[in-house]
Backbone bond lengths (Angstrom), bond angles and torsions (degrees), N, CA, C in turn:
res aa  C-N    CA-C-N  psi(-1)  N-CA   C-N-CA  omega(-1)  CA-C   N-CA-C  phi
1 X - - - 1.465 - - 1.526 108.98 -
2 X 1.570 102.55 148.88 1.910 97.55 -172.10 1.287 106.68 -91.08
3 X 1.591 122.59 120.18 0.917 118.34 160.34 2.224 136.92 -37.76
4 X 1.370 96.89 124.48 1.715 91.21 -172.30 1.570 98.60 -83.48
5 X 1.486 79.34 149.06 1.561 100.03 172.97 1.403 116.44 -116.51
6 X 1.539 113.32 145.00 1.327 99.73 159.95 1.547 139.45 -57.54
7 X 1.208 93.80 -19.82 1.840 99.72 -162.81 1.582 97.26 -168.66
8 X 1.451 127.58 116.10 1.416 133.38 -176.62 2.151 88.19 -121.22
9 X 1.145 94.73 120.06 1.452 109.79 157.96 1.755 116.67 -106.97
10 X 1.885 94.82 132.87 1.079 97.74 -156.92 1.394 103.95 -116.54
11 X 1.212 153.37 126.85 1.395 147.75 -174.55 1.982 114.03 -130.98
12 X 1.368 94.98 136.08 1.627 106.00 -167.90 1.594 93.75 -81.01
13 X 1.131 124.44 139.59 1.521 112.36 125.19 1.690 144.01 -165.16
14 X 0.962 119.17 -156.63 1.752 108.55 -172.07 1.586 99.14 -176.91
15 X 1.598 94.95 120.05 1.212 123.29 179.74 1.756 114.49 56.41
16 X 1.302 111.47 67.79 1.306 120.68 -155.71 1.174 116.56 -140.76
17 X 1.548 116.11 39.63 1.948 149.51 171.23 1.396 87.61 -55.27
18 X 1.529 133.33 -54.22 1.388 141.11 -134.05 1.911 89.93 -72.82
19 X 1.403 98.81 -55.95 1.796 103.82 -147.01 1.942 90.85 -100.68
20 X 1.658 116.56 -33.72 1.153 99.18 -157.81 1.541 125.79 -59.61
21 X 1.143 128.78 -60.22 1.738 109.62 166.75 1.300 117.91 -4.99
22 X 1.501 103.37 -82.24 1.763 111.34 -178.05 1.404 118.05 -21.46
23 X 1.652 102.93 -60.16 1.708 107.57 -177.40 1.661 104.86 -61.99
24 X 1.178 114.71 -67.29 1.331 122.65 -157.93 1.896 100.83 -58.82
25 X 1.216 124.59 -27.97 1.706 110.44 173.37 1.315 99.71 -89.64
26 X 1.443 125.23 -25.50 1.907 97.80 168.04 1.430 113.68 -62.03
27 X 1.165 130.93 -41.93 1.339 123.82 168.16 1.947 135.47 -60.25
28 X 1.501 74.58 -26.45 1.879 73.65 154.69 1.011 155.62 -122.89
29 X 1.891 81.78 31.91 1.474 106.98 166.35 1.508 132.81 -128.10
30 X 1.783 86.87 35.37 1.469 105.88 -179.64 1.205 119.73 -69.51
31 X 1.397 135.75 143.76 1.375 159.52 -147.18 2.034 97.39 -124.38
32 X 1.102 98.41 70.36 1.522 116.03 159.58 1.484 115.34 -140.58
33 X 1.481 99.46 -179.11 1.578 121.71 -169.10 1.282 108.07 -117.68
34 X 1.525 133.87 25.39 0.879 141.10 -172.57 1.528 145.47 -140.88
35 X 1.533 129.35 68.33 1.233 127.61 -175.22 1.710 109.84 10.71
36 X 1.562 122.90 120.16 1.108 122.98 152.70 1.559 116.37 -141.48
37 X 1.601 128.16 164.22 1.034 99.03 174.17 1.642 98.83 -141.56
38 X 1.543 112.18 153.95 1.519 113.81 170.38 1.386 114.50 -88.12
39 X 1.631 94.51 153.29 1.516 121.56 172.50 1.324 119.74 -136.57
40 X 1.070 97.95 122.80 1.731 98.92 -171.36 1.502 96.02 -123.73
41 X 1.502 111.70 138.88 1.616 124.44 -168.12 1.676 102.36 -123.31
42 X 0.886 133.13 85.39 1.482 151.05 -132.50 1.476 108.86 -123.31
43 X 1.372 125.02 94.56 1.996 124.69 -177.00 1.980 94.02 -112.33
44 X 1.428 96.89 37.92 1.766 76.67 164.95 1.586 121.74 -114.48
45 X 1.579 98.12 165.13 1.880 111.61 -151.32 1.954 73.78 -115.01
46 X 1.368 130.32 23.61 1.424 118.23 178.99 1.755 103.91 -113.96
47 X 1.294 129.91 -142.42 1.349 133.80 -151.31 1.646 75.03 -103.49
48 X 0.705 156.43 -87.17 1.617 171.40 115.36 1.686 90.93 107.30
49 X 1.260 122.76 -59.58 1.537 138.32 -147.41 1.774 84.73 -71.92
50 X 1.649 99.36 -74.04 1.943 103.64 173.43 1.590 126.41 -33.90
51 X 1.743 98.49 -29.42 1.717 85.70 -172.06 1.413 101.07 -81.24
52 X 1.773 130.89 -40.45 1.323 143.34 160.76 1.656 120.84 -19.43
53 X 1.152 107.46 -51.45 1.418 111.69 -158.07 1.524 115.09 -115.40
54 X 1.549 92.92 -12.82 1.853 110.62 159.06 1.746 109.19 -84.34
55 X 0.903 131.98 -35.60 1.694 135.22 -165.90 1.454 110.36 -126.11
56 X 1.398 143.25 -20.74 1.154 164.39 148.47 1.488 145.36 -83.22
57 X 1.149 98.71 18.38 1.701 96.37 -176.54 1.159 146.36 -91.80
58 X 1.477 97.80 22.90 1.542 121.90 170.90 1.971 102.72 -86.91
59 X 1.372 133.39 6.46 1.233 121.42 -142.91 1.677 82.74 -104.98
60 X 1.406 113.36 -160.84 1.459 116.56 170.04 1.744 94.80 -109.84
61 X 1.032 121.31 141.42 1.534 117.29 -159.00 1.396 106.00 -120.25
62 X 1.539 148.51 38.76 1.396 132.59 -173.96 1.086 124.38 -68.02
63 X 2.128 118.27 106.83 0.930 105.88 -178.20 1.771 117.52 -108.41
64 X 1.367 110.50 135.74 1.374 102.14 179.94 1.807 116.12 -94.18
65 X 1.293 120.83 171.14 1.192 129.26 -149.54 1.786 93.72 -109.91
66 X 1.429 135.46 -19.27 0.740 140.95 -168.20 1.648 106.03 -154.89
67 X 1.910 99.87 139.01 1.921 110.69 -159.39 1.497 84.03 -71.40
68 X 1.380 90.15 137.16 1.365 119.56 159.87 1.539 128.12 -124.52
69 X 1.177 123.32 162.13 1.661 121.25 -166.59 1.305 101.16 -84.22
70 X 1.127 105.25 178.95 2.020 119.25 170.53 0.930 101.67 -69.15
71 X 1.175 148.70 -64.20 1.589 140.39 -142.04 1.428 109.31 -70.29
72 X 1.727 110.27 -46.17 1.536 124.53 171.88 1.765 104.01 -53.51
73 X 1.018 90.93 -54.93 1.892 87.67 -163.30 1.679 99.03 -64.06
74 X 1.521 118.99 -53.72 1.657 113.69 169.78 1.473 114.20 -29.50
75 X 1.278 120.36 -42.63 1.419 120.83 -165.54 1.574 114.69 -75.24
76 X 1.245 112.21 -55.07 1.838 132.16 135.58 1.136 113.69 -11.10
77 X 1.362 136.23 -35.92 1.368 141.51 -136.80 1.737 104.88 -130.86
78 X 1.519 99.22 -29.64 1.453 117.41 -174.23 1.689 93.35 -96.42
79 X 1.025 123.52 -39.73 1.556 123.47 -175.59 1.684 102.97 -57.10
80 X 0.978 120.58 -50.39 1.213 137.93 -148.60 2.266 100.07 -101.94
81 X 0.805 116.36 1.81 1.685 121.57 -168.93 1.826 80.81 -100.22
82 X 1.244 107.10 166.43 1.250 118.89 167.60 1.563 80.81 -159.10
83 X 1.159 126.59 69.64 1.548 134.24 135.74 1.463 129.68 -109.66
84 X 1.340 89.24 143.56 1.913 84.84 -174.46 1.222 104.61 -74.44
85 X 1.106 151.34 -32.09 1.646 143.61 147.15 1.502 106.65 -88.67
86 X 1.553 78.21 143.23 1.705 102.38 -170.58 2.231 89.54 -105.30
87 X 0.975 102.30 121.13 1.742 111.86 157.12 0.961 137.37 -129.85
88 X 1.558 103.29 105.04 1.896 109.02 -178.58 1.367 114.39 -76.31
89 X 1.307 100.58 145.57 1.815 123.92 169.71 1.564 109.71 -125.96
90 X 0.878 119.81 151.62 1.438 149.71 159.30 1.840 96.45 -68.07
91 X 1.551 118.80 121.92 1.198 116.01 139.49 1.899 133.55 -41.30
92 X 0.808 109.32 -30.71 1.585 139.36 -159.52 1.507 104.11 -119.18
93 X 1.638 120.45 13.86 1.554 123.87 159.94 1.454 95.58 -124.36
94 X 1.743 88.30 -178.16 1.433 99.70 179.11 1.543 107.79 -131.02
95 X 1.005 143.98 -168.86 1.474 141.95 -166.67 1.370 85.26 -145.89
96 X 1.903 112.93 156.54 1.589 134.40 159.76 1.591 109.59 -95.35
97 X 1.176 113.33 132.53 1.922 116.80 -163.66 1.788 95.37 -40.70
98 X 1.373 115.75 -15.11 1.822 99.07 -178.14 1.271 124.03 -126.33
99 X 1.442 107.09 40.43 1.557 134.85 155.39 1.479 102.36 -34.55
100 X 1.522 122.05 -97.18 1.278 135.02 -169.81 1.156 101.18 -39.85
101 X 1.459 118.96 -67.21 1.406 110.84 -162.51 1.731 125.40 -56.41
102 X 1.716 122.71 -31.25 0.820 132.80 -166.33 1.546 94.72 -83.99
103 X 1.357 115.92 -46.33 1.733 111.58 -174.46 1.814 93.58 -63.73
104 X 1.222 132.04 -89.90 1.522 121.83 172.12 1.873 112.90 -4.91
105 X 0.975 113.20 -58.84 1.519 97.70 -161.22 1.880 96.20 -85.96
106 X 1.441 137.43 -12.78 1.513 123.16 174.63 1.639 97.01 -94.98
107 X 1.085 134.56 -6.89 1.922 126.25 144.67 1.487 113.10 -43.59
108 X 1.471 94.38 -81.10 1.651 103.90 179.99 1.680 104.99 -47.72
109 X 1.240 131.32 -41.88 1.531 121.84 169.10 1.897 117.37 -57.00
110 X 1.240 86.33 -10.90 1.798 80.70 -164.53 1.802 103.68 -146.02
111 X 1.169 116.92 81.83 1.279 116.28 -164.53 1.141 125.87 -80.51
112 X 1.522 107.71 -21.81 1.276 110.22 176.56 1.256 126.38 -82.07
113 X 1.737 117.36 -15.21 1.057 119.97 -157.54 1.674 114.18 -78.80
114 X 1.262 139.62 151.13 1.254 126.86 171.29 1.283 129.41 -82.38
115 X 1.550 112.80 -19.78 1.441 97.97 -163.81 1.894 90.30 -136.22
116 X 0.973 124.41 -178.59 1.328 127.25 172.66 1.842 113.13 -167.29
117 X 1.242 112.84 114.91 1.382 116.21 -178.17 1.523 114.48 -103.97
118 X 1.512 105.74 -163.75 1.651 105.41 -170.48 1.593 78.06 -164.19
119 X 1.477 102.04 160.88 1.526 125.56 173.22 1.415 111.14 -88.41
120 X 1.763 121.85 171.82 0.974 120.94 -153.85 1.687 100.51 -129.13
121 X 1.136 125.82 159.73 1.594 124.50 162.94 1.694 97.11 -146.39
122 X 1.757 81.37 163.10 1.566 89.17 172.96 0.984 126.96 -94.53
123 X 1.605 121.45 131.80 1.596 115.97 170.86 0.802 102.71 -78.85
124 X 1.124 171.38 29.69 1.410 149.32 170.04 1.818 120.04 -121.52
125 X 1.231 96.23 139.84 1.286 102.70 -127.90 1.678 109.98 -77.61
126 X 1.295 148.31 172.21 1.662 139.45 -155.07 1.417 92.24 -79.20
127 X 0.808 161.77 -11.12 1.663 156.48 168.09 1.652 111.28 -75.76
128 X 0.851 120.46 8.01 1.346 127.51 -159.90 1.840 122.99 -132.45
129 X 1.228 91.78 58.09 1.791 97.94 -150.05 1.977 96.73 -71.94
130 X 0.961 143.29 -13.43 1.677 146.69 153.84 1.659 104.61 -39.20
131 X 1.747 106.02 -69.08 1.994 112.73 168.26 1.435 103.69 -43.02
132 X 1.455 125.79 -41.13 1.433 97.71 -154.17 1.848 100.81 -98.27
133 X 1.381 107.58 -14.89 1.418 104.59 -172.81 1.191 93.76 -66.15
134 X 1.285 137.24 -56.65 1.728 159.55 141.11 2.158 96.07 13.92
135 X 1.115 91.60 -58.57 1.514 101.02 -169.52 1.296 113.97 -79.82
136 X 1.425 114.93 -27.30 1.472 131.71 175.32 1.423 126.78 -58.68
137 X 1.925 94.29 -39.99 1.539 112.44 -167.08 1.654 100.04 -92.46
138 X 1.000 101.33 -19.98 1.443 85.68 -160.60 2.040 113.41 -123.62
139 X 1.484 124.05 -1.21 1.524 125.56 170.65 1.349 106.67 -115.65
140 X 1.506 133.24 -0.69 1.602 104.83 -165.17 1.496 131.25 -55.28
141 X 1.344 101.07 2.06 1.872 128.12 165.52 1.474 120.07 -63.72
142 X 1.716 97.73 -46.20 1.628 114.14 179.65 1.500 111.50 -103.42
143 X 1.306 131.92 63.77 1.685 92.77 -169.31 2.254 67.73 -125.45
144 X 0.924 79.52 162.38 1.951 108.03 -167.38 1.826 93.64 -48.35
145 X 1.425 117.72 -42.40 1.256 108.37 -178.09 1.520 102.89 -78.07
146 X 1.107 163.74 -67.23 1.681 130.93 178.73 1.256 124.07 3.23
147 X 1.368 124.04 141.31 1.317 120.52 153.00 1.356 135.91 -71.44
148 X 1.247 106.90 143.52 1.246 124.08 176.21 1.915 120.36 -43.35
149 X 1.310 130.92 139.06 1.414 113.17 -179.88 1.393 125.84 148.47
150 X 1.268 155.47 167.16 1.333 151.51 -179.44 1.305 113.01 -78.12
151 X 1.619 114.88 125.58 1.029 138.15 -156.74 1.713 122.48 -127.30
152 X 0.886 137.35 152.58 1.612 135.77 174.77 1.381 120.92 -85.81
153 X 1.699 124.71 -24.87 1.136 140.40 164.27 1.728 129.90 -159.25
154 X 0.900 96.34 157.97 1.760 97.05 -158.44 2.295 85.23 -141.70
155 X 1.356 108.69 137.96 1.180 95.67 165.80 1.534 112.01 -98.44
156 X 1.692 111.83 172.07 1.209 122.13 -175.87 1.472 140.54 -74.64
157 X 1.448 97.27 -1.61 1.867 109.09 167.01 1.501 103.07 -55.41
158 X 0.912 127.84 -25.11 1.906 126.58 -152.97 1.572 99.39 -166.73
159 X 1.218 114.72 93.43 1.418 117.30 -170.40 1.580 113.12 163.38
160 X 1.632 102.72 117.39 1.338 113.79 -179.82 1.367 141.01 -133.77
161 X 1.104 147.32 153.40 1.569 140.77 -121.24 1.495 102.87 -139.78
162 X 1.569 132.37 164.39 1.275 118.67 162.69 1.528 90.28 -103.21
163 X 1.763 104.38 156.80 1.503 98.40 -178.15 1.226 118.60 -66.08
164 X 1.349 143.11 -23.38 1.486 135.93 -173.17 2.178 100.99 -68.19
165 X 1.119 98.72 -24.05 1.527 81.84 -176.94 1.769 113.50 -66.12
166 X 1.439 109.55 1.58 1.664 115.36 -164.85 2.101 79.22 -98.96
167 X 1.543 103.60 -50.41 1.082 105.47 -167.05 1.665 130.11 -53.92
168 X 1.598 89.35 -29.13 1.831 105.99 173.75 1.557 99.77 -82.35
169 X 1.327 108.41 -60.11 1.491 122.74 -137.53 2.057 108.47 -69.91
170 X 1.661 86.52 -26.31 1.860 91.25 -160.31 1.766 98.31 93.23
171 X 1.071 102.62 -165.34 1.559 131.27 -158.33 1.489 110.01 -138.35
172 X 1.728 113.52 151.79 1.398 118.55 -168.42 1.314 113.04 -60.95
173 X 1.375 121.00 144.34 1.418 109.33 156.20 1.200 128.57 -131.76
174 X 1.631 90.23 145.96 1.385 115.19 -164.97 1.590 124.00 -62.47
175 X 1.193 142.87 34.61 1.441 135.64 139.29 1.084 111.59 -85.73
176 X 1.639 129.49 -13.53 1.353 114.81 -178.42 1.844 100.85 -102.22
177 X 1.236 138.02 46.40 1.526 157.48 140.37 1.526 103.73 -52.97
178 X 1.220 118.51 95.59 1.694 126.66 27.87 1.859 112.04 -97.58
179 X 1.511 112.50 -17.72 0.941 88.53 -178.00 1.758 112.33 -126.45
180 X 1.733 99.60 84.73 1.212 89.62 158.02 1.347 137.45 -113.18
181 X 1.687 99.58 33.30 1.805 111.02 175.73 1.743 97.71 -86.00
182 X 1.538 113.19 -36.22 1.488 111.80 -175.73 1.415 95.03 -57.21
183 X 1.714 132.38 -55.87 1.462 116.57 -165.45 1.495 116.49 -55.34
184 X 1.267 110.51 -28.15 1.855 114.85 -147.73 1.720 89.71 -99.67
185 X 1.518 134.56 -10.60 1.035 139.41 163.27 1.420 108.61 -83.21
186 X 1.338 118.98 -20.06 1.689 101.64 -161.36 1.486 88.60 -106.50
187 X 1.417 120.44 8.43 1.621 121.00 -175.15 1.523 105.03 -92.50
188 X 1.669 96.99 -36.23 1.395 106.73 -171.58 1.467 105.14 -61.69
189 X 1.725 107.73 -53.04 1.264 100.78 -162.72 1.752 135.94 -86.99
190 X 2.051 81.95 14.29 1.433 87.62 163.76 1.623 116.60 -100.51
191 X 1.103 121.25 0.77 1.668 133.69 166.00 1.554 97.86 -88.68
192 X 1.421 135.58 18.17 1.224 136.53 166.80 1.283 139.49 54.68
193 X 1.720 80.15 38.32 1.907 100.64 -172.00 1.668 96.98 -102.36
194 X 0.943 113.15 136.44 1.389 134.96 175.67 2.076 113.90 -87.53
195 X 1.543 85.59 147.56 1.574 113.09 -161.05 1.178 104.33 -131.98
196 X 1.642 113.60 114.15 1.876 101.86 177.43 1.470 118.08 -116.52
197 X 0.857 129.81 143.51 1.732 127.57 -173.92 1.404 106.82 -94.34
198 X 1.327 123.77 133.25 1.879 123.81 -165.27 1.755 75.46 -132.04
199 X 1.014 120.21 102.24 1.442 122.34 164.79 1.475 132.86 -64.36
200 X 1.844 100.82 -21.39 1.989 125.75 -179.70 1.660 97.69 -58.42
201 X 1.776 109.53 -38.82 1.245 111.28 -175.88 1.397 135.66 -76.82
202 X 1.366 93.58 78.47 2.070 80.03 -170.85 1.071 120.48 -145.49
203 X 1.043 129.92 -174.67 2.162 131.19 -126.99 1.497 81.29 -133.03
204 X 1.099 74.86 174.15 1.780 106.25 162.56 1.077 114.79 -112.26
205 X 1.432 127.50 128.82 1.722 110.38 168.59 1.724 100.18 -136.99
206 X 1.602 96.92 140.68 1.395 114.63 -154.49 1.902 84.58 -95.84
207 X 0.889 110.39 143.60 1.752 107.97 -161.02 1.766 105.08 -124.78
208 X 1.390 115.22 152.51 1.212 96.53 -175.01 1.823 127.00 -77.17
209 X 1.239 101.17 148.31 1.746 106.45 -167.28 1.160 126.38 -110.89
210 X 1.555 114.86 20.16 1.443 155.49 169.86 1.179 123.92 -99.13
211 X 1.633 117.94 94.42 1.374 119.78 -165.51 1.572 106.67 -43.08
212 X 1.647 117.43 -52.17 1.367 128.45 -156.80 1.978 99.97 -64.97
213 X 0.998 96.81 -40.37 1.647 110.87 -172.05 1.738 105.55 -63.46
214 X 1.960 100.24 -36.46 1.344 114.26 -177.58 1.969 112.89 -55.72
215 X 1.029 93.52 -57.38 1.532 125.10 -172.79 1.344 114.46 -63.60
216 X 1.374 124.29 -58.04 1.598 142.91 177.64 2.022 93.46 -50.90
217 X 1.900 101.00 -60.99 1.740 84.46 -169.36 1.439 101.84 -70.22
218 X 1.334 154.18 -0.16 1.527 157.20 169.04 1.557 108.40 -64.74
219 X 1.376 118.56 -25.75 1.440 129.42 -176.87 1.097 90.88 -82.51
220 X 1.278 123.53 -63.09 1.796 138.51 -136.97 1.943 106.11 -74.01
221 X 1.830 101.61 -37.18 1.133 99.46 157.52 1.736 139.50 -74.08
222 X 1.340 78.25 -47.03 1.994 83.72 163.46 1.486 123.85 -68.04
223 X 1.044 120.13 -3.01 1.658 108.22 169.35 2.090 99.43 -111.67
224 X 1.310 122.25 -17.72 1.342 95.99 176.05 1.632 103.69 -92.48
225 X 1.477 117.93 -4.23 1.167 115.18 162.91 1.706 130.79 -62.98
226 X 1.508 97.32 -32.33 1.273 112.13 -176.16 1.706 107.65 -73.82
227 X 1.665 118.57 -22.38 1.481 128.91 -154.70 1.550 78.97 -120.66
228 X 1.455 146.28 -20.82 1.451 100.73 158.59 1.753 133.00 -77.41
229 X 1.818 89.83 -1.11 1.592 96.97 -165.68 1.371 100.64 -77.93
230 X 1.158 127.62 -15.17 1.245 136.13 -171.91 1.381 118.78 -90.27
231 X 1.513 99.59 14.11 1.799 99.26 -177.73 1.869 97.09 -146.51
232 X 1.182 95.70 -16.67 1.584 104.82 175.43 1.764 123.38 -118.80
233 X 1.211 131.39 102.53 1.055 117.20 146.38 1.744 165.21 38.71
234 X 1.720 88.38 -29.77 0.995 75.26 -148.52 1.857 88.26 -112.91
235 X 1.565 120.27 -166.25 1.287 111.65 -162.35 1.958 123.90 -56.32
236 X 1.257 100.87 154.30 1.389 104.52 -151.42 1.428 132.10 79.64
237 X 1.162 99.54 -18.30 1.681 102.14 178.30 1.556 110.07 -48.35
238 X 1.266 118.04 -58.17 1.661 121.44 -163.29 1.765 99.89 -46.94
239 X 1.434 118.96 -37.42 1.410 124.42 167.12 1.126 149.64 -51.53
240 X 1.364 86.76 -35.40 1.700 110.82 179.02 2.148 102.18 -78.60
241 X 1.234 76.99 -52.76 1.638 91.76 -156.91 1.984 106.25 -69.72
242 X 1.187 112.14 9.37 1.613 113.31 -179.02 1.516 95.26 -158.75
243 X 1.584 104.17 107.17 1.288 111.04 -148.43 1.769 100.63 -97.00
244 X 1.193 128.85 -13.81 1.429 134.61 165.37 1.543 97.56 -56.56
245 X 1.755 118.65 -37.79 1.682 100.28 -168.05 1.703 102.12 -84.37
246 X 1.263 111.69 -8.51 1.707 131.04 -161.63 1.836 85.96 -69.09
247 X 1.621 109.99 -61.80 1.695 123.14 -165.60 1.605 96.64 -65.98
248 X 1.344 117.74 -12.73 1.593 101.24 -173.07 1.424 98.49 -96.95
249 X 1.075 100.86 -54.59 1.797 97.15 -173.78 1.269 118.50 -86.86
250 X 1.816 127.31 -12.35 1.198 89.60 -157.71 1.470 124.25 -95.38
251 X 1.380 99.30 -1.34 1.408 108.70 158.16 1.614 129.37 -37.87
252 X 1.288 109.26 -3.45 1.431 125.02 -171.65 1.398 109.66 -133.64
253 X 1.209 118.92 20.80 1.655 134.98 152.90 1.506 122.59 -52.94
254 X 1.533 105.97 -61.59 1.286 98.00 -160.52 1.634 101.56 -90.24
255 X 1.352 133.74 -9.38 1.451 127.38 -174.20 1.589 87.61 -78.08
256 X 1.574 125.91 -48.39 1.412 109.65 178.34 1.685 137.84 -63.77
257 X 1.729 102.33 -17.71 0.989 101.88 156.79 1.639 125.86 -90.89
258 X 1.060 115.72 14.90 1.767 131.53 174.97 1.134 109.77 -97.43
259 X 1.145 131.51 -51.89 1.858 154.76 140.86 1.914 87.16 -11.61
260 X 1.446 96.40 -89.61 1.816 106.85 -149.01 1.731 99.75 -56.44
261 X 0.975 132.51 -29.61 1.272 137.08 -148.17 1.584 95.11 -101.09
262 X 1.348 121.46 -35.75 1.515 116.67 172.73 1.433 111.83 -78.75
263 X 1.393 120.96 -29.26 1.422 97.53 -175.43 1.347 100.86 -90.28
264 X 1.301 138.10 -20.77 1.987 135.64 165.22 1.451 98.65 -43.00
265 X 1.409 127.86 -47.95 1.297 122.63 -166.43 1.776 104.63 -79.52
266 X 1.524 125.93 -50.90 1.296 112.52 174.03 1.639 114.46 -79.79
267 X 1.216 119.52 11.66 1.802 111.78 178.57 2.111 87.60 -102.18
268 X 1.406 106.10 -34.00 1.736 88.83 177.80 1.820 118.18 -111.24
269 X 0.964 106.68 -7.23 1.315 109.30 -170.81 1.901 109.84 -162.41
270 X 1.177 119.52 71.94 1.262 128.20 -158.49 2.066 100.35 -77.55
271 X 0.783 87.25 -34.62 1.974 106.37 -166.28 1.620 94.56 -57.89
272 X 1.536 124.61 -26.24 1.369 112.03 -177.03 1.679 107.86 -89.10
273 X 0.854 108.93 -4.96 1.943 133.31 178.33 1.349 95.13 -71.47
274 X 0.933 117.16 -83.02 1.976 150.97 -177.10 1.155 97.78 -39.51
275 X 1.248 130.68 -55.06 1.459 143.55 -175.20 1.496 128.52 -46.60
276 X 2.132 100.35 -55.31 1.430 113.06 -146.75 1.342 75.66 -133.74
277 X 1.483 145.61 64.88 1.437 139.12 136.74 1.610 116.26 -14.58
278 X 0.834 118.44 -59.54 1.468 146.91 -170.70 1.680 100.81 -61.10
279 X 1.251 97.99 -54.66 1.622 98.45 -178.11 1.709 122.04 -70.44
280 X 1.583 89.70 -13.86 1.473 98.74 165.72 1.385 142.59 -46.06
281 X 1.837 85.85 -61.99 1.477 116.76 164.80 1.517 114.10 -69.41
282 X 1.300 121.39 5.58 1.588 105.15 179.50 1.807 98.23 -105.24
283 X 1.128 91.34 -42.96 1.514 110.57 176.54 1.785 112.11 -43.47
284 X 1.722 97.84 -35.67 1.820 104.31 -173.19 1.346 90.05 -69.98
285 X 1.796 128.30 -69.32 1.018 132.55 -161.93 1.923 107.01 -67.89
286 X 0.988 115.75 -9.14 1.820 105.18 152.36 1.330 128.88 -79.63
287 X 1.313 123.34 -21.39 1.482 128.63 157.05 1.523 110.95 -67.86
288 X 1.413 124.10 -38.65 1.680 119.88 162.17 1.869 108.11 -19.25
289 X 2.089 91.15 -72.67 1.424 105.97 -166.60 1.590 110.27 -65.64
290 X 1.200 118.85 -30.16 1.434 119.66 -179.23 1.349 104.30 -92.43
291 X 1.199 122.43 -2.53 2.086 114.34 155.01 2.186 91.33 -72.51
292 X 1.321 99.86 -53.75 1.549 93.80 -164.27 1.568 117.63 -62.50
293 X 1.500 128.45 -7.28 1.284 145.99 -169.61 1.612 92.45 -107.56
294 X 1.476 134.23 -35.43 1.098 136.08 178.59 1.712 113.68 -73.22
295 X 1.123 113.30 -45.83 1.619 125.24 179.82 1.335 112.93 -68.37
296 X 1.495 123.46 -41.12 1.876 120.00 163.37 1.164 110.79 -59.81
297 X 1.511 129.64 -28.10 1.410 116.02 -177.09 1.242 95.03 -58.46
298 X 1.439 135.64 -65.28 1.506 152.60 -140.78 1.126 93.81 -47.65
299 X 1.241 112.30 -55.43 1.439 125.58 -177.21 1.532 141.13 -67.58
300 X 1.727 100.76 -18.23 1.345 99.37 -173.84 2.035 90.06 -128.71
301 X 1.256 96.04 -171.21 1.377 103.53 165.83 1.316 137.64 -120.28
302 X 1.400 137.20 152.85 0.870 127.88 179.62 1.473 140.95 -42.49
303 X 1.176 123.91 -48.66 1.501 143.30 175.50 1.572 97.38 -52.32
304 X 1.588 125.85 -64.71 1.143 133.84 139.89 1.550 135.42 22.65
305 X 1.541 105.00 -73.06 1.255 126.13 -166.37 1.367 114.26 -106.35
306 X 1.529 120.37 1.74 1.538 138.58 -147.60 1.670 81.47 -115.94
């Protein structure tokens, strides 16, 4: 019989020699009172498997034979947990020794709620303006200064579930990679389950520092962004989905998302502006590639591109 846990944290990853140690000893050197156990769902062809099973082999270890996405391996990871809270990590973050404990004790504060997130910072370090453009383009939703409060989506680096919501709800799915925590959140919260954002709680995430690596995932998000709007609701949709208004306006996408995203960063946290000049300009020219990753969605379909 499988032993229950209080709390099984589950983390995806692939090709992840670089960050994994880091993650996997912040987590096992968490400072709680509470049985938990790791799962790591692991499709890498890099050192990743050797550093695991040389320095780690007390963990739950699933390794697959072929790369797989987050959402697939999360699900893998959720099948296989017998914790009453489910907590995702990022391979490629790090945790503060009172992760567990702090997510565990705002559950028990909030019982009804389904999901519970944490904010994000960058590991990567001020010399490194690619990490921070990286951080620029893609959390100004999560960064520690936001407020605290109920939310519609939270992503899955730092973000945790009670298990019955896997048990009602099903599990993410993977055509919407990279973003199928936004779908499986916006599903939840139309069955009227509630999502709260704790901003005190937040990771580190070591970001990529490879222009080409930078740019390529800037595509990869803007075109499945463009192909979930087209099945969901929610803002931008009217754009996506009537493509004469797509050729008029959408040429005026990415200056508005350059606009909204700079003043979130100087109305809550201006000093990372001031700081990373440099990361500015990489950040402009990543909305270029994520206008061009945004415009094939328009164009093609989902099933398609999956």
């Amino acid at each position: 019989m499988t032993e229950k846990k209080a709390v099984s944290v589950v983390i995806p990853s692939y090709n992840s020699e670089r960050t994994i140690a880091r993650c996997l000893s912040a987590l096992k050197r968490q400072d709680c009172d509470v049985d938990y156990e790791i799962i790591l769902v692991d499709s890498s062809i890099d050192g990743t498997p050797e550093i695991v099973r040389q320095h780690f082999p007390d963990i739950t270890y699933i390794h697959l034979e072929r790369k797989t996405d987050p959402g697939t391996a999360r699900n893998l990871g959720v099948q296989r947990a017998c914790g009453e809270l489910i907590l995702f990590i990022d391979s490629d973050c790090v945790a503060p020794p009172d992760w567990i404990r702090r997510y565990v004790a705002l559950h028990r504060r909030m019982p009804d709620v389904a999901g519970i997130g944490g904010s994000v910072q960058n590991g990567n370090p001020p010399e490194d303006p690619i990490g921070w453009a990286g951080y620029i383009a893609e959390f100004r939703e999560y960064i520690p200064q936001q407020p605290a409060g109920f939310v519609t989506h939270l992503p899955t680096l730092n973000l945790s579930y009670k298990r019955w919501v896997f048990d009602k709800y099903g599990f993410f799915d993977p055509h919407y990679y990279p973003q199928e925590d936004l779908v499986f959140n916006y599903r939840l919260i139309q069955q009227g389950e509630k999502i709260y954002f704790e901003p005190s709680i937040a990771v580190l995430h070591l970001h990529r520092s490879n222009m080409r690596a930078f740019l390529n995932h800037q595509v990869r998000i803007g075109r499945i962004t463009s192909l979930v709007l087209k099945e969901l609701p929610l803002s931008g949709a009217t754009i996506v989905r009537h493509k004469w208004l797509f050729l008029l306006v959408g040429p005026m996408l990415p200056l508005v998302k350059f606009v909204r995203t700079l003043k979130v960063f100087w109305q809550r946290n201006r000093s990372i502006l001031l700081r990373h000049p440099l990361a500015i300009f990489i950040f402009k020219l990543g909305l270029f590639y994520w206008f061009i990753g945004f415009t094939s969605g328009v164009f093609s379909e989902l099933r398609e591109s999956s």
